[in-house]
C-alpha positions, 0 to 999 in steps of 0.5 A, a space after each residue: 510498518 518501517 519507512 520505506 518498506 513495501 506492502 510485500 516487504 513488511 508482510 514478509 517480515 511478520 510471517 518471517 516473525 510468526 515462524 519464527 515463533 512457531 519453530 519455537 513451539 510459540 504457535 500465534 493464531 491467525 487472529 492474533 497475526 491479522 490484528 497486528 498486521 493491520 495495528 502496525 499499519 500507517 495511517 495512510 491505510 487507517 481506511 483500508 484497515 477498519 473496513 478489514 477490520 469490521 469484516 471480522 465483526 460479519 464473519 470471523 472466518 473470512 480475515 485470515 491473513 491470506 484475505 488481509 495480506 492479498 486487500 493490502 498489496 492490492 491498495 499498495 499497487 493502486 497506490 502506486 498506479 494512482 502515483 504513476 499516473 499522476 507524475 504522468 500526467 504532471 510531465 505531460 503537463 510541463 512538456 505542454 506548458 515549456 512547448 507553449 513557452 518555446 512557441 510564443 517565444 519564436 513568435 515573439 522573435 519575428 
């Protein structure tokens, strides 16, 4: 996965790449997309991709790339809700802490 690419971003890529392959009569597996969907994974998803990957070790039939590709946008979008509600919670936070500053400084006027 590339710096900066999102989950959406980075799945659309290699299934851009597996067609590619296809309209050349280069046919990949599915097994062989999903390992290398979750190979080229950050370390950030190192969790997420074992627990796939151990999926496989139950029920081969159940990792295709639909099952891969839908868990991963899903961590992604927790992710970022996690992150949002951090920096919200971080701006509440420094609102609260500047209107306690701005109050004790009125009071310290009078």
């Amino acid at each position: 996965m590339s710096p900066g690419d999102t989950m959406e971003q980075h799945l659309n890529k290699l299934g851009a790449m597996a067609e590619e392959l296809d309209a050349i009569g280069a046919t990949v597996p599915t097994e062989v997309k999903v390992m290398v969907l979750l190979m080229r994974l950050p370390e950030s998803h190192e969790v997420l991709a074992t627990s796939l990957e151990s999926l496989e070790s139950i029920d081969p039939n159940k990792l295709t790339w639909e099952v891969v590709a839908s868990r991963l946008l899903n961590e992604e979008l927790m992710r970022r809700e996690k992150v949002g509600l951090f920096e919200s919670s971080t701006e509440t936070a420094l609102i609260f802490a500047q209107k306690k500053f701005e109050s004790k400084g009125s009071k310290d006027k009078t």
